[in-house]
PDB file of N, CA, C and O in Angstrom:
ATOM      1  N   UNK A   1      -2.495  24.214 208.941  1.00  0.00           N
ATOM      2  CA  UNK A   1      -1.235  23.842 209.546  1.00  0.00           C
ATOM      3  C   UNK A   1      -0.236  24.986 209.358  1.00  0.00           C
ATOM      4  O   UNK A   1      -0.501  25.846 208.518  1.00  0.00           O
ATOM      5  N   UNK A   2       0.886  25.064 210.071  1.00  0.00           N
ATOM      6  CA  UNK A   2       1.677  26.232 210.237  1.00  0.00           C
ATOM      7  C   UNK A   2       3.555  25.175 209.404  1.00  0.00           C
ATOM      8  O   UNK A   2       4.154  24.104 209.501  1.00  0.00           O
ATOM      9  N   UNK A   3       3.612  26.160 208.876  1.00  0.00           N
ATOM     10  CA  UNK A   3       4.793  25.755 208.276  1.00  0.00           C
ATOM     11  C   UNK A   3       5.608  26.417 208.166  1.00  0.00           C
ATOM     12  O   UNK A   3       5.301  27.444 207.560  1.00  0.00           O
ATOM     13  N   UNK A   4       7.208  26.315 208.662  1.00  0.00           N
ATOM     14  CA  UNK A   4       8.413  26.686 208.661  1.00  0.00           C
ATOM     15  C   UNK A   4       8.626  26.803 207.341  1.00  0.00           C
ATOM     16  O   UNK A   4       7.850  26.070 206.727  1.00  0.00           O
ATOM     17  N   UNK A   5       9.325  27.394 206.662  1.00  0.00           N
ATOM     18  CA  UNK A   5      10.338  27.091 205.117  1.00  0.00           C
ATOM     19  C   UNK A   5      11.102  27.976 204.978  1.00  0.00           C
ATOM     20  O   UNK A   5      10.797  29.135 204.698  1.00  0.00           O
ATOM     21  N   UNK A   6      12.583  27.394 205.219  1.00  0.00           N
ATOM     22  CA  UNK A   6      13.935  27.205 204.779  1.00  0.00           C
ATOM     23  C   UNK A   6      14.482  27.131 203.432  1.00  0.00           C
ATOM     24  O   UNK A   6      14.632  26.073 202.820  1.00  0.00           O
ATOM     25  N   UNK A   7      14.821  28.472 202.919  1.00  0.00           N
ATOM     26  CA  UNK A   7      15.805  27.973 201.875  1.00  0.00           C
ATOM     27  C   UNK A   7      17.800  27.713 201.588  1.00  0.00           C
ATOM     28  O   UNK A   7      18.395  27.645 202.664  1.00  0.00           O
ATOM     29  N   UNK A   8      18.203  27.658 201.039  1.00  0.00           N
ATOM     30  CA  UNK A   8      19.218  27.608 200.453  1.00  0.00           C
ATOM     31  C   UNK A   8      19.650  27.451 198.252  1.00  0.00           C
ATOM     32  O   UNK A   8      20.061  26.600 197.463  1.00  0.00           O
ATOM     33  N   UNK A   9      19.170  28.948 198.238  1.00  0.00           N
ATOM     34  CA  UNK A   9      19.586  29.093 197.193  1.00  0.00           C
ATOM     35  C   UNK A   9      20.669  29.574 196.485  1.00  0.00           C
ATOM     36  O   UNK A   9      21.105  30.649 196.896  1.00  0.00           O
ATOM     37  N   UNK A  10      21.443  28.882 195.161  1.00  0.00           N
ATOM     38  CA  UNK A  10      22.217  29.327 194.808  1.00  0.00           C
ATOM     39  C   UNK A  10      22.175  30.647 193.614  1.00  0.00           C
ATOM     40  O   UNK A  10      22.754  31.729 193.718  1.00  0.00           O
ATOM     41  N   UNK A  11      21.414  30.234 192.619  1.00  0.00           N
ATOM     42  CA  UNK A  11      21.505  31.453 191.583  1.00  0.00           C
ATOM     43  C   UNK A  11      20.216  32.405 192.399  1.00  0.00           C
ATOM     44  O   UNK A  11      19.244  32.117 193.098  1.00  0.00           O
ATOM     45  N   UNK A  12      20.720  33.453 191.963  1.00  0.00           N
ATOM     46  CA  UNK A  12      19.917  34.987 192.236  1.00  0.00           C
ATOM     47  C   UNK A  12      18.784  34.843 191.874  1.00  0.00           C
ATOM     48  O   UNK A  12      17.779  34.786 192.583  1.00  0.00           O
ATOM     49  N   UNK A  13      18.902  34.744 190.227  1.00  0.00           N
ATOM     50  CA  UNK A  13      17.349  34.772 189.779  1.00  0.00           C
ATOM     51  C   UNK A  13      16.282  33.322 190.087  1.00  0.00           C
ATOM     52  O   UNK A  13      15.141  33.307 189.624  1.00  0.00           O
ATOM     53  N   UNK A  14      16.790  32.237 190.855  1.00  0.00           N
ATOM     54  CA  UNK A  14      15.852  30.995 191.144  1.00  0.00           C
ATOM     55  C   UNK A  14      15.631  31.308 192.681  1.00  0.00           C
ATOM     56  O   UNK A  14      14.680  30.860 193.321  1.00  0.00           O
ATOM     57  N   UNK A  15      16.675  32.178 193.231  1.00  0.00           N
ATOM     58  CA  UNK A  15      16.064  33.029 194.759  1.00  0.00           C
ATOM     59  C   UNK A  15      15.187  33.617 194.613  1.00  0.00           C
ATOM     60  O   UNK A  15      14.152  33.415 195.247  1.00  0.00           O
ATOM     61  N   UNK A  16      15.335  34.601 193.665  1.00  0.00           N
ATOM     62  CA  UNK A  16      14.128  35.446 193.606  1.00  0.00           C
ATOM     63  C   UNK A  16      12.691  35.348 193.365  1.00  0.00           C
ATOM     64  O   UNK A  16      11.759  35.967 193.877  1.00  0.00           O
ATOM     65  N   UNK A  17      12.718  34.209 192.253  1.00  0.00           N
ATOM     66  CA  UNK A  17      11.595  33.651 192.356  1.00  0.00           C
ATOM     67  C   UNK A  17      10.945  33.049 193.526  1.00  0.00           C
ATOM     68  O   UNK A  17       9.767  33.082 193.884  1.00  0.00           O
ATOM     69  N   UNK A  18      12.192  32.377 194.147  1.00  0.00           N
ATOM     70  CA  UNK A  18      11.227  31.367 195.128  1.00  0.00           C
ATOM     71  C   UNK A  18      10.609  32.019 196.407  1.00  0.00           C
ATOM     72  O   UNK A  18       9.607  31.633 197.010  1.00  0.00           O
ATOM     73  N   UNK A  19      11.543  33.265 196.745  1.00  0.00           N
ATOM     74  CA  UNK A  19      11.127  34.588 197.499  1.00  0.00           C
ATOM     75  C   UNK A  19       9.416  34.919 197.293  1.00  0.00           C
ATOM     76  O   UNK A  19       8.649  34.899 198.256  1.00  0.00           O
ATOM     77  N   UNK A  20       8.897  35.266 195.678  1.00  0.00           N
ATOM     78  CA  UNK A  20       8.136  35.761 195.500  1.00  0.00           C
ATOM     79  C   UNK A  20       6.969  34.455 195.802  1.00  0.00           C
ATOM     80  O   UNK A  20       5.950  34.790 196.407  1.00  0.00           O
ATOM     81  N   UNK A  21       7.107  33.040 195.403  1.00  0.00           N
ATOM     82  CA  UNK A  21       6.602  31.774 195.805  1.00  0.00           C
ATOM     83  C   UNK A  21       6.062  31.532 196.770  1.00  0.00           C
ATOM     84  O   UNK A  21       4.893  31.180 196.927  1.00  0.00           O
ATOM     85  N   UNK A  22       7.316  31.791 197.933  1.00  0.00           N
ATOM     86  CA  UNK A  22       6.842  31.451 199.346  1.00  0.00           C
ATOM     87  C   UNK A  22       5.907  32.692 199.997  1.00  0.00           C
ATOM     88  O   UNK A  22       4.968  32.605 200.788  1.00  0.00           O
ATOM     89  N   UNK A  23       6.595  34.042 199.287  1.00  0.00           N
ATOM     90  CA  UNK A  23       5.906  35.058 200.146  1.00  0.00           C
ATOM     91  C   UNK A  23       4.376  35.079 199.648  1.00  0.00           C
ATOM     92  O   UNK A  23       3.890  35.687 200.601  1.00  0.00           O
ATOM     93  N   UNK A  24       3.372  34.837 198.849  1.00  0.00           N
ATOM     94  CA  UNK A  24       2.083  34.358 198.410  1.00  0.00           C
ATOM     95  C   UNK A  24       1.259  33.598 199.074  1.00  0.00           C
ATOM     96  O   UNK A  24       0.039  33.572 198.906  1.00  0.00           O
ATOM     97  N   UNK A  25       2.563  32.248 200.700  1.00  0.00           N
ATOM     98  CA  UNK A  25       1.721  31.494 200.968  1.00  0.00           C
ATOM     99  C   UNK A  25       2.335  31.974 202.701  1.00  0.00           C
ATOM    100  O   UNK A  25       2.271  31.222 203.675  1.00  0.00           O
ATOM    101  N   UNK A  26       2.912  33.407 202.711  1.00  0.00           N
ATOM    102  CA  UNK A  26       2.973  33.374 204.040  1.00  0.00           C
ATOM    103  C   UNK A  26       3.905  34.665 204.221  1.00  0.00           C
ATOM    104  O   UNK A  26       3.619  35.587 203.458  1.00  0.00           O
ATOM    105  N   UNK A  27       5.049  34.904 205.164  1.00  0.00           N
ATOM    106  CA  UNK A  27       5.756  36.124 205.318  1.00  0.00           C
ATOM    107  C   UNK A  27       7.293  35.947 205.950  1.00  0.00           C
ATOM    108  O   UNK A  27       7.794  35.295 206.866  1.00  0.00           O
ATOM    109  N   UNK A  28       7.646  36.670 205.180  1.00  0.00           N
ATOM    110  CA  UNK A  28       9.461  36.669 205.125  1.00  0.00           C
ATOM    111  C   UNK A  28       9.709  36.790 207.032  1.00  0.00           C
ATOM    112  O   UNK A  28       8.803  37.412 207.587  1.00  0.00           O
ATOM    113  N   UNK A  29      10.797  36.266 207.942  1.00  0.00           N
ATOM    114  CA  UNK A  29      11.038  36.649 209.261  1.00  0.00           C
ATOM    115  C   UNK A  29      12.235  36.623 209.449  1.00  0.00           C
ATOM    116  O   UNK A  29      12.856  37.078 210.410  1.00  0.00           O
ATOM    117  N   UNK A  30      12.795  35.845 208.124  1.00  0.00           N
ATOM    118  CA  UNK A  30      14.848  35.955 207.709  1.00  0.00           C
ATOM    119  C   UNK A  30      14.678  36.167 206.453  1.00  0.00           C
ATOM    120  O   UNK A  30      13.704  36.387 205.732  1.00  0.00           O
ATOM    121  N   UNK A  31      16.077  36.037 206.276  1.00  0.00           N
ATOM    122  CA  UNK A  31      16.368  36.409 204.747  1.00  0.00           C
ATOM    123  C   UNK A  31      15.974  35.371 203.677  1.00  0.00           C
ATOM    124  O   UNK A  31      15.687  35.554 202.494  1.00  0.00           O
ATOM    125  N   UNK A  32      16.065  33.677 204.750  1.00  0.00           N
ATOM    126  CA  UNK A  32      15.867  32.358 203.635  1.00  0.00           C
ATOM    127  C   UNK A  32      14.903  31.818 204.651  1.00  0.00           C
ATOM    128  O   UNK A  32      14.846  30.595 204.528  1.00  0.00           O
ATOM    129  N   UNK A  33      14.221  32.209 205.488  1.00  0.00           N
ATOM    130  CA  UNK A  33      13.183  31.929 205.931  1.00  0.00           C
ATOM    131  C   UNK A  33      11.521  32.762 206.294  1.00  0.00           C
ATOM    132  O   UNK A  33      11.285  33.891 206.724  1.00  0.00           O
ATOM    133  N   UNK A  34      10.700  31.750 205.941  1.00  0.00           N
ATOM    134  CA  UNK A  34       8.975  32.360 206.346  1.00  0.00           C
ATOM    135  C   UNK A  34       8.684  31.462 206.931  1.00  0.00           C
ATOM    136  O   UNK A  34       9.215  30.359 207.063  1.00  0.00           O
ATOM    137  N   UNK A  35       7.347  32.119 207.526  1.00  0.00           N
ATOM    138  CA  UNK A  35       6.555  31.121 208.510  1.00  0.00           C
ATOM    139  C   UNK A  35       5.331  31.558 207.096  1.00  0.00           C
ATOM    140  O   UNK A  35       5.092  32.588 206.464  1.00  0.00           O
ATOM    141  N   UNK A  36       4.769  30.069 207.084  1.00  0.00           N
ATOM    142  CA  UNK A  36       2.961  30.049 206.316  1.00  0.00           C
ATOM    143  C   UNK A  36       1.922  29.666 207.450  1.00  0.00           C
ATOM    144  O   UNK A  36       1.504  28.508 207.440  1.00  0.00           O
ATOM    145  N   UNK A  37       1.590  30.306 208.166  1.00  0.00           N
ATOM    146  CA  UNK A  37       0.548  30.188 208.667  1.00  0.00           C
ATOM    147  C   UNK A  37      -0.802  29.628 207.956  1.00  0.00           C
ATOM    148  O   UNK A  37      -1.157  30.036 206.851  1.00  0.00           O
ATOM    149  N   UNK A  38      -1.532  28.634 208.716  1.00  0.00           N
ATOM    150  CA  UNK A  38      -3.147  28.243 207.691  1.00  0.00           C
ATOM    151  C   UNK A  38      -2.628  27.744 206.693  1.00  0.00           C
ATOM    152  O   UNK A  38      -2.876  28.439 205.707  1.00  0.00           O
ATOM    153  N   UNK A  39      -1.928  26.732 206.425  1.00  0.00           N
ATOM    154  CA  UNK A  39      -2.251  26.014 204.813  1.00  0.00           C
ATOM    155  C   UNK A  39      -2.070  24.758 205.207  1.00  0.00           C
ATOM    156  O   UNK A  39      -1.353  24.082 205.944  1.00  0.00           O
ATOM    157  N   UNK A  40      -3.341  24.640 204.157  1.00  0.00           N
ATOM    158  CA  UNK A  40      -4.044  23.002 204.126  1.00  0.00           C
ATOM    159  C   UNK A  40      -3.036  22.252 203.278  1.00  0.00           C
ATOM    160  O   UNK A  40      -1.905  22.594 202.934  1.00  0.00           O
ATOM    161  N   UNK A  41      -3.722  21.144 203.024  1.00  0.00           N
ATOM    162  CA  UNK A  41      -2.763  20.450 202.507  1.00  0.00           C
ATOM    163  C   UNK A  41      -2.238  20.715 201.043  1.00  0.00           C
ATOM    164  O   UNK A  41      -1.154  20.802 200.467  1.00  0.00           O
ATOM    165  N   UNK A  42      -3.832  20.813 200.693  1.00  0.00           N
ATOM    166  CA  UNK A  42      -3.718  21.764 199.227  1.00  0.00           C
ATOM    167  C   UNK A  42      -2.847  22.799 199.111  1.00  0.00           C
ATOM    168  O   UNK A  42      -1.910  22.553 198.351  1.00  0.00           O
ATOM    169  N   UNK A  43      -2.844  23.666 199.515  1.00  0.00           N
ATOM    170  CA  UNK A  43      -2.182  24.913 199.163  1.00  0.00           C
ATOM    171  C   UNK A  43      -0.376  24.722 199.364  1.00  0.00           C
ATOM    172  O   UNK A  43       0.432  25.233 198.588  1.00  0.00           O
ATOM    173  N   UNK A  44      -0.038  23.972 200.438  1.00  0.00           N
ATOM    174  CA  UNK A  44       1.328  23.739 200.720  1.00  0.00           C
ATOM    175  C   UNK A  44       1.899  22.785 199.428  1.00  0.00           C
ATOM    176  O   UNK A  44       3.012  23.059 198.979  1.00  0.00           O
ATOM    177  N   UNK A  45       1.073  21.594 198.802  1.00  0.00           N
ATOM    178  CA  UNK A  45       1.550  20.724 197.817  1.00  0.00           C
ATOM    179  C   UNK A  45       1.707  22.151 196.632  1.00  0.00           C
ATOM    180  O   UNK A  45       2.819  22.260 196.116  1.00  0.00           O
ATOM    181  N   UNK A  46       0.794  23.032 196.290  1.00  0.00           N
ATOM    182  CA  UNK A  46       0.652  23.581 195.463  1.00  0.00           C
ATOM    183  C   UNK A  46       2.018  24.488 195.486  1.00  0.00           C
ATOM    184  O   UNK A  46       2.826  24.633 194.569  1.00  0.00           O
ATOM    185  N   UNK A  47       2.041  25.079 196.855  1.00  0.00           N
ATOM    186  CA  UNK A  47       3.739  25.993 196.664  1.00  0.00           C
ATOM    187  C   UNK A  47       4.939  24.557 196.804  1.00  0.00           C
ATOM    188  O   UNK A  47       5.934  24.526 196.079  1.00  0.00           O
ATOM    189  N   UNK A  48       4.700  23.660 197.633  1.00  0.00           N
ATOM    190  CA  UNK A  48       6.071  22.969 197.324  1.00  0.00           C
ATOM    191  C   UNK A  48       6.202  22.322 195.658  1.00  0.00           C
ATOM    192  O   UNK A  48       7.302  22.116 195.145  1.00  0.00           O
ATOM    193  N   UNK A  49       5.099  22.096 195.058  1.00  0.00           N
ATOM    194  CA  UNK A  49       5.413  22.024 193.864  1.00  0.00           C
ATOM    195  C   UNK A  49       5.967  23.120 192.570  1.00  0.00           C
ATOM    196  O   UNK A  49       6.621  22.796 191.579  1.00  0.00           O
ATOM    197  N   UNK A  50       5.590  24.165 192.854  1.00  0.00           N
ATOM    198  CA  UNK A  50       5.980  25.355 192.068  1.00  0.00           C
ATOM    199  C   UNK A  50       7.195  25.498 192.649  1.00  0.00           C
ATOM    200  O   UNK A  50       7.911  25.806 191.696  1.00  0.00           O
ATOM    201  N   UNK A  51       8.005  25.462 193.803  1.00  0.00           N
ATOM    202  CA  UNK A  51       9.149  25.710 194.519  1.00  0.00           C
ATOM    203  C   UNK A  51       9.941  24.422 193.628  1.00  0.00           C
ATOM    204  O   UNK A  51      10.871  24.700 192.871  1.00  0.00           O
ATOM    205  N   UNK A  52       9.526  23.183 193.786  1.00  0.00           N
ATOM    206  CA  UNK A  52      10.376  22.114 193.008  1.00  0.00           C
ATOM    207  C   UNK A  52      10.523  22.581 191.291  1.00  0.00           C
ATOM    208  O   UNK A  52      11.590  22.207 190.804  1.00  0.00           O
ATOM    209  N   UNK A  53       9.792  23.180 190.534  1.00  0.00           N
ATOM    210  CA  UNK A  53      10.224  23.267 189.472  1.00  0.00           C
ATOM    211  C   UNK A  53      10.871  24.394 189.442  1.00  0.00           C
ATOM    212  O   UNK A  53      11.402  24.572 188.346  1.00  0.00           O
ATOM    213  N   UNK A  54      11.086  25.417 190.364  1.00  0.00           N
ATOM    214  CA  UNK A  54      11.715  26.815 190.167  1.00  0.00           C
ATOM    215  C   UNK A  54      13.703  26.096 190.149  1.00  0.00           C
ATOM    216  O   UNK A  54      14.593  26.070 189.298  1.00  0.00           O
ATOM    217  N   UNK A  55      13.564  25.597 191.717  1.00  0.00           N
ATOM    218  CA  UNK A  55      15.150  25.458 192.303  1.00  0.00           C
ATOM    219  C   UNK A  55      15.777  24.013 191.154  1.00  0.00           C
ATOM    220  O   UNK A  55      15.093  23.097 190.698  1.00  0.00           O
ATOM    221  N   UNK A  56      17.308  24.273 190.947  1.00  0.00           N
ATOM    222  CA  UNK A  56      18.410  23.736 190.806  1.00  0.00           C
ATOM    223  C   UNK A  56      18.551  22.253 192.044  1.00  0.00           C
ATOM    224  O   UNK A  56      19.222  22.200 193.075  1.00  0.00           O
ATOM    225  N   UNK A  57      17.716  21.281 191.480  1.00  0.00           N
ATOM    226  CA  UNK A  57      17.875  20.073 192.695  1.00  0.00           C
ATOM    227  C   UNK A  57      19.248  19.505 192.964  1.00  0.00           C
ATOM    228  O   UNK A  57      19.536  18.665 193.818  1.00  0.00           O
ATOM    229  N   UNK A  58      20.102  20.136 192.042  1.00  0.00           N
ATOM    230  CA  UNK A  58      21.417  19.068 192.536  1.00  0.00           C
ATOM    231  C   UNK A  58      21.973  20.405 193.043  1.00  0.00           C
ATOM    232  O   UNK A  58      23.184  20.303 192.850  1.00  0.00           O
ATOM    233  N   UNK A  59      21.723  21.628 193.599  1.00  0.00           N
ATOM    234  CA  UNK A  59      22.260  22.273 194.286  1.00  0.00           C
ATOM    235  C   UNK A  59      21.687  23.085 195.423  1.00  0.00           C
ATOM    236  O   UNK A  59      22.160  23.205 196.553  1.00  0.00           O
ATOM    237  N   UNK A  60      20.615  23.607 194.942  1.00  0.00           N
ATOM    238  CA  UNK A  60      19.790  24.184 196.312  1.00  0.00           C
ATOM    239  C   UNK A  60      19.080  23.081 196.539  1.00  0.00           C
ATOM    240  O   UNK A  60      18.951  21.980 196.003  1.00  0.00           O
ATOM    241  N   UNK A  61      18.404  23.962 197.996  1.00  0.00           N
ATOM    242  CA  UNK A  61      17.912  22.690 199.308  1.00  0.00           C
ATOM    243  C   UNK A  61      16.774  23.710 199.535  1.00  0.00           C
ATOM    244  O   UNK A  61      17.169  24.855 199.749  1.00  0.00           O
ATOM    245  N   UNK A  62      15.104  23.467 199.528  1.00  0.00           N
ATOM    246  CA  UNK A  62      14.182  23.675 200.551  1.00  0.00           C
ATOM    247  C   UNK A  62      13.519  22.767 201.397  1.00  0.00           C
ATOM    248  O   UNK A  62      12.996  21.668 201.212  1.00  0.00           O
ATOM    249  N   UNK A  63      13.697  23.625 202.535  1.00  0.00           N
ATOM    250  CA  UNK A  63      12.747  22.568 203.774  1.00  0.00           C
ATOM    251  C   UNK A  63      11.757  23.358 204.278  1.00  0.00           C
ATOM    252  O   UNK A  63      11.621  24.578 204.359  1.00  0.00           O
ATOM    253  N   UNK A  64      10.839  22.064 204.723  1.00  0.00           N
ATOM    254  CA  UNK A  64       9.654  22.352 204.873  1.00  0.00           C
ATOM    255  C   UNK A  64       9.041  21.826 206.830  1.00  0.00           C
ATOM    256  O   UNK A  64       8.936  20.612 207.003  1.00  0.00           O
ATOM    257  N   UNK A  65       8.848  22.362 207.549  1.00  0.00           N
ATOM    258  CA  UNK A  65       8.793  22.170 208.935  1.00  0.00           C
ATOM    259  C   UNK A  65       7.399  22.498 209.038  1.00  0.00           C
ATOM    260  O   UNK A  65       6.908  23.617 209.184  1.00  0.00           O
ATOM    261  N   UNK A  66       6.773  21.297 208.938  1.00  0.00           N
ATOM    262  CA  UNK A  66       5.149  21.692 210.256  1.00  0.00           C
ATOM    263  C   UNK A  66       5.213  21.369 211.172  1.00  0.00           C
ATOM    264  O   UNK A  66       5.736  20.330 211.575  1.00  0.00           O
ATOM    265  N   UNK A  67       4.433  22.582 212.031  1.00  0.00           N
ATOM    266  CA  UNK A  67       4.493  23.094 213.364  1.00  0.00           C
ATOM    267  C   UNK A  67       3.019  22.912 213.784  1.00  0.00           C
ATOM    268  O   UNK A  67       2.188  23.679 213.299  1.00  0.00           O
ATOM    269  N   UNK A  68       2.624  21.924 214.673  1.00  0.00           N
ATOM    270  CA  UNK A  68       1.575  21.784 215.698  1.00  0.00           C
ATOM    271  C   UNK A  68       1.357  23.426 216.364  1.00  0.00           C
ATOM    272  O   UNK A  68       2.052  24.413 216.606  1.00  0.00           O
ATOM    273  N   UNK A  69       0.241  23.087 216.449  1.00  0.00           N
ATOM    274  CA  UNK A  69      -0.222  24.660 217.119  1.00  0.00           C
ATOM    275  C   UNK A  69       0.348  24.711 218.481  1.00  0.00           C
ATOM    276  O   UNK A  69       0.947  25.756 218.732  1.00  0.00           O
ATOM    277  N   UNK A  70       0.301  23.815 219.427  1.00  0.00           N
ATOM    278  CA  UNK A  70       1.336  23.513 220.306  1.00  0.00           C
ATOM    279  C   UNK A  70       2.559  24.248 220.521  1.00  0.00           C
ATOM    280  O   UNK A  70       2.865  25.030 221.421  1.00  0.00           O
ATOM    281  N   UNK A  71       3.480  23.658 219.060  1.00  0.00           N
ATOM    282  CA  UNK A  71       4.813  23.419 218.575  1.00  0.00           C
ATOM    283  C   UNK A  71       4.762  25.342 218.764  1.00  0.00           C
ATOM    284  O   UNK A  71       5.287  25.709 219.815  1.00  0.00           O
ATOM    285  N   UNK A  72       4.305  26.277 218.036  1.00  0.00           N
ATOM    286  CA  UNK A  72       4.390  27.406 217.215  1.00  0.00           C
ATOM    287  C   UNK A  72       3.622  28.052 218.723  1.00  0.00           C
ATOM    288  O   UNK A  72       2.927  29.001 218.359  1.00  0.00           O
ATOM    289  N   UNK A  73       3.566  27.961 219.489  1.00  0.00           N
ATOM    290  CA  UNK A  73       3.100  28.972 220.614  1.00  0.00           C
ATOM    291  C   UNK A  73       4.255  28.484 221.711  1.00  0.00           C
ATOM    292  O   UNK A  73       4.368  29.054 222.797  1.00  0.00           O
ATOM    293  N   UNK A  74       4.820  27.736 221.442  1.00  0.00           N
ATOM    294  CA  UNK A  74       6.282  27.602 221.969  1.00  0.00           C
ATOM    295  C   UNK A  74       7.399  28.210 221.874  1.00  0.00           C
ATOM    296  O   UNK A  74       8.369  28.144 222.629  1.00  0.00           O
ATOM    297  N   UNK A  75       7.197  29.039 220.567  1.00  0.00           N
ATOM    298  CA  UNK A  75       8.674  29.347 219.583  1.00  0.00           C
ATOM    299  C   UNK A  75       9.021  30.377 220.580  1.00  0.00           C
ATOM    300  O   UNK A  75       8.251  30.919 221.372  1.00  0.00           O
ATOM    301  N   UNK A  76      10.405  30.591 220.420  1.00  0.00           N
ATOM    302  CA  UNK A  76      11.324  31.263 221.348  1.00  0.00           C
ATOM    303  C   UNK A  76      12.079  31.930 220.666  1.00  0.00           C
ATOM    304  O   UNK A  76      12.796  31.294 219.894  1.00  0.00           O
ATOM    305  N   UNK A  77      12.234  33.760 220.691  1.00  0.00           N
ATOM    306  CA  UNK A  77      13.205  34.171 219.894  1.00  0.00           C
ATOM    307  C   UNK A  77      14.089  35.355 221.050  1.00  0.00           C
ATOM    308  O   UNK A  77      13.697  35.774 222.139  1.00  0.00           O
ATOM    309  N   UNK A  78      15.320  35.640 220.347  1.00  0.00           N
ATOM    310  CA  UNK A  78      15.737  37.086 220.645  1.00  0.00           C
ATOM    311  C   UNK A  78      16.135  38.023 219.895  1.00  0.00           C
ATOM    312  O   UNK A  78      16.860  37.618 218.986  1.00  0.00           O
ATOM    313  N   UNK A  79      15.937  39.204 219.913  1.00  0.00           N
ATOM    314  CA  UNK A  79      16.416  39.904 219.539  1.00  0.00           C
ATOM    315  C   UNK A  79      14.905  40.841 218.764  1.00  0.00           C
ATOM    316  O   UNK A  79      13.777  41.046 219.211  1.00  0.00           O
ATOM    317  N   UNK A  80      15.508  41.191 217.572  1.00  0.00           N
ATOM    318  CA  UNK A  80      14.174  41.569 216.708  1.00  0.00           C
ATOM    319  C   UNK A  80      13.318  41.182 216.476  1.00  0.00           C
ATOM    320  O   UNK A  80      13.501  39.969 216.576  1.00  0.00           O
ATOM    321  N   UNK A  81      11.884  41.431 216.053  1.00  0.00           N
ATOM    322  CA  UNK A  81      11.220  40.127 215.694  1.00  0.00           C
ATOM    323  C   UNK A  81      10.011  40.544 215.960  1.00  0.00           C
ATOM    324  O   UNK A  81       9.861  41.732 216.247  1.00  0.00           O
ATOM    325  N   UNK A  82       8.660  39.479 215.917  1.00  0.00           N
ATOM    326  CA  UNK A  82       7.815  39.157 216.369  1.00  0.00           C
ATOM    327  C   UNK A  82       6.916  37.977 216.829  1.00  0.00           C
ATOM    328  O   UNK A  82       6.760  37.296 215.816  1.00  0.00           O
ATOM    329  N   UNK A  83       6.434  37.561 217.576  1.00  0.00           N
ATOM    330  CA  UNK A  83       6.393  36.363 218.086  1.00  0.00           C
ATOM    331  C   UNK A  83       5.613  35.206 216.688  1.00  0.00           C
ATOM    332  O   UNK A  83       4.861  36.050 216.200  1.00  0.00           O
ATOM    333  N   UNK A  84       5.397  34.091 215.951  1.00  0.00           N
ATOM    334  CA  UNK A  84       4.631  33.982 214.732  1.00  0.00           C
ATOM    335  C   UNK A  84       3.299  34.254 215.026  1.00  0.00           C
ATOM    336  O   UNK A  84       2.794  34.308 216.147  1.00  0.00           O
ATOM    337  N   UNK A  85       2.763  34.422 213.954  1.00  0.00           N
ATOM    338  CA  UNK A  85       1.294  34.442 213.437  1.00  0.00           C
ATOM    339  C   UNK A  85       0.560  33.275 213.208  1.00  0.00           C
ATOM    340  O   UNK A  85       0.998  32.403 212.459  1.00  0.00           O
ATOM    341  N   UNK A  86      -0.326  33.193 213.679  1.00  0.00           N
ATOM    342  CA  UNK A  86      -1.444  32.078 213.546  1.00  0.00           C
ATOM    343  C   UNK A  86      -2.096  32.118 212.076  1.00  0.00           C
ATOM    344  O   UNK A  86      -2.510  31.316 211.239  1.00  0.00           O
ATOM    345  N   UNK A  87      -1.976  33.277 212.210  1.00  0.00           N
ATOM    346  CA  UNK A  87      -2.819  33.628 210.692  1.00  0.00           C
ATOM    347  C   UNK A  87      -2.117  34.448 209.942  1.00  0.00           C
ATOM    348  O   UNK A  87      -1.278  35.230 210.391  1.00  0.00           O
ATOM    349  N   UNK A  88      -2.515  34.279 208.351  1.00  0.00           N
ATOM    350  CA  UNK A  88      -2.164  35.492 207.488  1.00  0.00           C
ATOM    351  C   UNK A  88      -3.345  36.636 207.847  1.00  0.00           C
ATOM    352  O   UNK A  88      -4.556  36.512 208.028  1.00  0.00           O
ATOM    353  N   UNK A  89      -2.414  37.854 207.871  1.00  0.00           N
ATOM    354  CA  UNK A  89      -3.569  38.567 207.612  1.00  0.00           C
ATOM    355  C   UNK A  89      -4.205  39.211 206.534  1.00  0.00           C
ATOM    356  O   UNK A  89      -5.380  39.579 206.519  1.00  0.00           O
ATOM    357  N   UNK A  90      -3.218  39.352 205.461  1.00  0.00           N
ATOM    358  CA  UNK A  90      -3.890  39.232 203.818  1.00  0.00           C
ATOM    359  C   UNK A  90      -4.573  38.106 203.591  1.00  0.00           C
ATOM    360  O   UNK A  90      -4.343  37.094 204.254  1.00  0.00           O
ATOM    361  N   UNK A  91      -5.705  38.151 202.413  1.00  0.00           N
ATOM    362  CA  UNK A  91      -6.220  37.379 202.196  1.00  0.00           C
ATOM    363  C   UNK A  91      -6.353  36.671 200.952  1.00  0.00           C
ATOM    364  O   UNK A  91      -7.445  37.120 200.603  1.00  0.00           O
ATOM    365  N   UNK A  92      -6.048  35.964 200.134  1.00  0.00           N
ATOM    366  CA  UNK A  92      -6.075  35.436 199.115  1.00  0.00           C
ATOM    367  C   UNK A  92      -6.813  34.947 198.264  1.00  0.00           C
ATOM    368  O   UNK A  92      -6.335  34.451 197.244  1.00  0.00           O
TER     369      UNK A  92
END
């Protein structure tokens, strides 16, 4: 499954971590957002759980958006960019 994730962090160092978190299960395309291409169910519980013990719950916010393969050959951008990835191409 293809997954959006959105952050909103407040302290530096629980950004930074969660930066290094998300980027393991996919690739930076904003500053508080990646797309994870390919993760099962396993692997997404596994980063949204390491993401829940990193962040400040009564102040930062992550979201999590799956995208139908459908959904993600739809996406529409301008400007810079590249259209998403189906796949990672590192391998883990």
């Amino acid at each position: 499954m293809f997954y959006l994730v959105c952050f909103d962090i407040v302290d530096d160092r629980d950004r930074r971590r969660a930066v290094k978190i998300i980027g393991e299960y996919g690739y930076r395309v904003q500053k508080s957002v990646f797309e994870c291409p390919g993760l099962n169910e396993k692997r997404f519980l596994k980063m949204r759980n390491r993401l829940e013990e990193t962040i400040d719950s009564l102040w930062d916010t992550v979201r999590f958006y799956r995208l139908c393969k459908g959904c993600v050959q739809e996406t529409e951008f301008v400007g810079v960019g590249e259209p998403p990835k189906t796949a990672l191409a590192r391998i883990f």
